[in-house]
C-alpha positions in Angstrom: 83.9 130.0 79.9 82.9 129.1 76.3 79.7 128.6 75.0 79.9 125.5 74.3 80.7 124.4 78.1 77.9 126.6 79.1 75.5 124.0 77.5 76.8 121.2 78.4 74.8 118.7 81.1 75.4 119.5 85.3 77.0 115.8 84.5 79.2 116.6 82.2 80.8 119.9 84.1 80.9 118.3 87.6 83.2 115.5 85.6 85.8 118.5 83.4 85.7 120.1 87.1 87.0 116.7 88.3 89.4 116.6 85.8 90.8 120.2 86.0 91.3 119.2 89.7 93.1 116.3 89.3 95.1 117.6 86.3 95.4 121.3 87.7 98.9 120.8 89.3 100.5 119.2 86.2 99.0 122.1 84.1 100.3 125.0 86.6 104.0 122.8 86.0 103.7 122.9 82.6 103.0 126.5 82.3 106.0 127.4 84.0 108.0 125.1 82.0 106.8 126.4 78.7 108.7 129.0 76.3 107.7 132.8 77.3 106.8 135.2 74.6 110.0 137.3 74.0 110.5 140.7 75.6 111.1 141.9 72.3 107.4 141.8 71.6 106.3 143.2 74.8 108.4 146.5 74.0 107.3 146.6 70.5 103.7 146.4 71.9 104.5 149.2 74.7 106.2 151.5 71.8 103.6 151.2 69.6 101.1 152.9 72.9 103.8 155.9 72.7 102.7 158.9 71.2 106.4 159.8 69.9 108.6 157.2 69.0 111.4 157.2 66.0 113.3 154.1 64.8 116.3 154.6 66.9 113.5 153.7 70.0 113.0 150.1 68.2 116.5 149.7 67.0 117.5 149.6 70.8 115.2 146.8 71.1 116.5 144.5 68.1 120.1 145.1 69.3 119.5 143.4 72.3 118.3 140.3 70.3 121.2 139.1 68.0 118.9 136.7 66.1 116.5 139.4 65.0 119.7 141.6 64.1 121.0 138.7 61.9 117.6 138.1 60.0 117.1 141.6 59.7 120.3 142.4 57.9 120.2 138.8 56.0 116.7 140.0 54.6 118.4 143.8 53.9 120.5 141.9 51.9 118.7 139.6 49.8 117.9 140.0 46.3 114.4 141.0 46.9 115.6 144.7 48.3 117.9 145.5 44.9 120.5 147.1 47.0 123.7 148.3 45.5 125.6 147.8 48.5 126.6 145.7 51.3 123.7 146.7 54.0 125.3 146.5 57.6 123.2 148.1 60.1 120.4 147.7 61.6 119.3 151.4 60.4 120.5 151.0 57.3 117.9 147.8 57.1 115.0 149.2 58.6 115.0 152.1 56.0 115.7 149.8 53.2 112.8 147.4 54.5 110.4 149.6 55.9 109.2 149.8 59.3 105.9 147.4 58.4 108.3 144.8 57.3 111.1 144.8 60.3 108.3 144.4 62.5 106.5 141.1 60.6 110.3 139.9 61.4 110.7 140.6 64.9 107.3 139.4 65.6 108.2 136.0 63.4 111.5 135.4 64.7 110.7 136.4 68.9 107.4 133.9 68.5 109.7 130.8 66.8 110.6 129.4 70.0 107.3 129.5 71.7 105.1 128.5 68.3 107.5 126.5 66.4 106.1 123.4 67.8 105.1 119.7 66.5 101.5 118.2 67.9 100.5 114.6 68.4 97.3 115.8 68.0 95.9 118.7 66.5 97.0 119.4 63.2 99.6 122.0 61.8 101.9 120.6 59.2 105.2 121.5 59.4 105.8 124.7 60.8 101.5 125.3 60.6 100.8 126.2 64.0 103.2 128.7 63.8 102.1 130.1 60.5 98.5 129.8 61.5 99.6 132.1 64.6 101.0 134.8 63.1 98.3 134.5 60.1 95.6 135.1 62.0 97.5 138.3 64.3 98.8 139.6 60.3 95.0 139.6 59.4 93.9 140.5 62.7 95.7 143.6 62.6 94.9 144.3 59.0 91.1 144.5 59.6 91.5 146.7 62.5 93.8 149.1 60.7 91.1 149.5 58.1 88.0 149.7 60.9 86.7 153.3 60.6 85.6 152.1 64.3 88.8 151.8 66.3 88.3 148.5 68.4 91.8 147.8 69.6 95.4 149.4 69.3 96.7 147.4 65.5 99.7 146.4 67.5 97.8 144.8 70.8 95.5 143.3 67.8 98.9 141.5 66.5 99.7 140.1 69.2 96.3 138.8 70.3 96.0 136.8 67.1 99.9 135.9 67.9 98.8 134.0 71.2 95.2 133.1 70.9 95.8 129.5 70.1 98.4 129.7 73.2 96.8 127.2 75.2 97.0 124.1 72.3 100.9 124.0 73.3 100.1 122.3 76.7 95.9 120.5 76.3 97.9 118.2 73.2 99.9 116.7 75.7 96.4 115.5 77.3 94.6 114.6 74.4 93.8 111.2 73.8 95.5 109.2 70.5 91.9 108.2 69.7 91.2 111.3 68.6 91.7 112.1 64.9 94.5 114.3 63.7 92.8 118.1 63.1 89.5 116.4 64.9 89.9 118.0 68.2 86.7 120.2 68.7 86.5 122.0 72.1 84.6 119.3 74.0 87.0 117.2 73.6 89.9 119.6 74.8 87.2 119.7 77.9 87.3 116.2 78.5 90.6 115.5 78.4 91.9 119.1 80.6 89.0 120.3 82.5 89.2 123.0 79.9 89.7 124.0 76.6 92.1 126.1 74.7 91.2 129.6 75.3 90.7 129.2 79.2 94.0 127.7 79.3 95.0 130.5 77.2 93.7 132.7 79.7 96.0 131.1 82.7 99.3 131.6 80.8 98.4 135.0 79.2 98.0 136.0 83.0 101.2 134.2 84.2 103.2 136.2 81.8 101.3 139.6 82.9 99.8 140.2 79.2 97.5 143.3 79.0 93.6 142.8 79.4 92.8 144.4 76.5 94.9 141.2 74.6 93.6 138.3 76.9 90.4 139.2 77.0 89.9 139.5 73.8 92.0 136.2 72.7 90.1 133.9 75.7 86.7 134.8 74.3 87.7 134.1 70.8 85.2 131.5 70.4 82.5 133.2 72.3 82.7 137.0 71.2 79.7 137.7 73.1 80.5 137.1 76.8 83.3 139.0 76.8 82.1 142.2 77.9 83.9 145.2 77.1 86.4 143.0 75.0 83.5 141.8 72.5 84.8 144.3 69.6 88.5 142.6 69.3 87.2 139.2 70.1 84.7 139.7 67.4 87.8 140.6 64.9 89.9 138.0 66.2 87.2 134.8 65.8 86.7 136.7 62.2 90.4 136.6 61.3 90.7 132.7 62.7 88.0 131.9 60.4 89.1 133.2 57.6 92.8 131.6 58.0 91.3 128.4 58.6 89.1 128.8 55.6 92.4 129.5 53.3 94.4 126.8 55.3 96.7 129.1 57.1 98.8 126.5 58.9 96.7 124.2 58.7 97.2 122.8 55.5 100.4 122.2 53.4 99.4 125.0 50.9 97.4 128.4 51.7 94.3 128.7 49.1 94.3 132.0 49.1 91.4 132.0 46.4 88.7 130.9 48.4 86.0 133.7 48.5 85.1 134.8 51.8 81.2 135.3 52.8 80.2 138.5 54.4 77.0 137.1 55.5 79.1 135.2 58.2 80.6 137.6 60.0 77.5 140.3 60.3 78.4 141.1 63.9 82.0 141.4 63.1 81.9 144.0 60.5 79.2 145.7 62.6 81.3 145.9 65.6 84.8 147.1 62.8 82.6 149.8 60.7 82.9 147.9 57.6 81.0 147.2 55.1 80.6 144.4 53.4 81.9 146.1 50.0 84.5 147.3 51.8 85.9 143.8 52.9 87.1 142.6 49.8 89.4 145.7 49.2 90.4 144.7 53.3 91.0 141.4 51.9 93.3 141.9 49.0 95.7 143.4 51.2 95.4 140.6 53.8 95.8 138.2 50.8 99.1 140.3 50.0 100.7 140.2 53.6 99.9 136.6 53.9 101.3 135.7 50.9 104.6 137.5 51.6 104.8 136.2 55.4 104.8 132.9 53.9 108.1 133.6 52.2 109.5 135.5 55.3 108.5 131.9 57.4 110.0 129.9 54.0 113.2 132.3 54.9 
C-alpha cells in the first residue's frame, strides 16, 4: 500500500475498499485479457542468473521469435554497423552488434505488444508509455551496473523498470474524462479503482509468476521505504522514474536530455547504490548515451 493511501481519512479507505469490491471482478477480467510479457524476456532474465552462458544459449531464444530475428538482422544490416557484407544470421548480427545492443532489441520488440498502447487518460504521446517503460528499466539497469553496492541482478533491474508502470494499462480504462490529460496523481487512480498503479501492478506481476525480487521492488516504487527487503531496487527504480520524467522520457514529444539532475534529491538512493554524488554525473553521461540511442532503435 502506498504512502499516500496510508494517510488518507478511515472515510476515504472504507469508500476505495468499496470500490475495489465492486470493480474487483472486472479488474481480475481484464488482467487475463491483457497482453503477457513475452517469454523471450523471462529466458533472457533466467540466462542472465546463469553463471555460464555463451551466445549460442540466447540465439536459441531469438530463433523462436521470428520478429526479433527480423529486427535483429534488419539492424545488422543498416548503415550504422558499416558492414561490407550481406549479414544473414543471427550470429553473424549479435557479433556485429554486440551483446548490449541485441538485448535493448529483444527487450524493445518482446514489450511492443504489451506497452505499445494509447491512453484516454494519462499521458504518453505517441508511442511514450512505451518509451517511458523501457527508459526508465535502460537507466534502471545503468545505475545498478555502476553501484559499487550490488542491490539487484542488472538484468531483474531491466525488467522491473520494463513493467513498473504495468498497472496504468488497465486503471485508464476507469479513470474519469474529467480528469486532465497527464493530471492523474495516485489519489485519483484510488478513487476511480480501489487502487492505484503499483498495487495493480502487483496483481498482474503475480498473475504472470514474475520473481519477487522484480515485483517487489516495482510495487513499492512510490514508497521505497515499506518495502522491506526490496527497499534497495525500489529505491533505484523511483530514482530512475524520476529522472525520465524530468527529461520527458515518454512523456513528452522530445527527450531534454540537458536538464541537470539534483543529487540532493535522491540522498537515500545513492546511499542505498554506493554512489556518490560526483560519481552520478559520469553514471549519467552514459545513461544520457543509451537513451539517446534507444530512441532511434524505438524510431526504427
Amino acid at each position: 500500500m502506498s504512502a499516500e493511501r496510508e494517510g488518507m481519512t478511515m472515510t476515504e479507505t472504507t469508500t476505495d475498499l468499496e470500490t475495489a469490491d465492486r470493480i474487483r471482478p472486472e479488474i481480475a477480467a481484464r488482467i487475463d485479457k491483457l497482453p503477457s510479457l513475452s517469454n523471450v524476456v523471462g529466458d533472457f532474465l533466467k540466462l542472465s542468473t546463469e553463471e555460464f552462458v555463451t551466445a549460442k544459449d540466447f540465439e536459441k531464444v531469438i530463433c523462436r521469435d521470428q520478429a526479433l530475428v527480423a529486427r535483429l538482422l534488419k539492424t545488422a544490416n543498416s548503415g550504422k554497423y558499416g558492414k561490407s557484407r550481406s549479414i544473414n544470421s543471427i550470429s553473424e548480427a549479435m557479433v556485429l552488434i554486440g551483446l548490449d545492443n541485441m538485448k535493448r532489441i529483444v527487450y524493445a520488440v518482446s514489450s511492443e505488444g504489451l506497452l505499445r498502447q494509447a491512453f484516454k487518460v494519462y499521458h504518453y504521446p505517441g508511442h511514450g508509455f512505451w518509451m517511458h517503460s523501457l527508459g526508465v528499466a535502460t537507466t534502471c539497469r545503468t545505475l545498478v551496473e555502476a553501484a559499487p553496492t550490488r542491490v539487484m541482478d542488472p538484468e531483474a533491474s531491466f525488467v522491473t523498470g520494463l513493467i513498473h508502470d504495468v498497472g496504468k494499462l488497465i486503471i485508464d480504462d476507469f479513470l474519469p474524462d474529467t480528469i486532465g490529460r497527464g493530471k492523474v496523481e495516485l489519489a485519483d487512480e484510488e478513487a476511480a479503482a480501489g487502487m492505484d498503479h503499483a498495487d495493480l501492478g502487483a496483481h498482474i506481476m503475480a498473475s504472470w509468476n514474475i520473481p519477487e525480487a522484480i515485483s517487489g521492488a516495482a510495487c513499492w516504487h512510490h514508497d521505497p521505504d515499506g518495502a522491506g527487503d526490496h527497499r534497495p531496487g525500489a529505491l533505484a527504480l523511483a530514482m530512475s522514474d524520476s529522472i525520465c520524467n524530468l527529461w520527458g522520457v515518454g512523456t513528452d514529444e522530445f527527450m531534454n536530455l540537458g536538464e541537470d539532475v539534483d543529487p540532493t534529491q535522491y540522498g537515500e538512493a545513492l546511499e542505498a547504490l554506493g554512489i556518490s554524488a560526483a560519481g552520478l554525473e559520469s553514471i549519467l553521461f552514459d545513461v544520457r548515451q543509451r537513451l539517446v540511442g534507444l530512441e532511434e532503435l524505438l524510431g526504427d
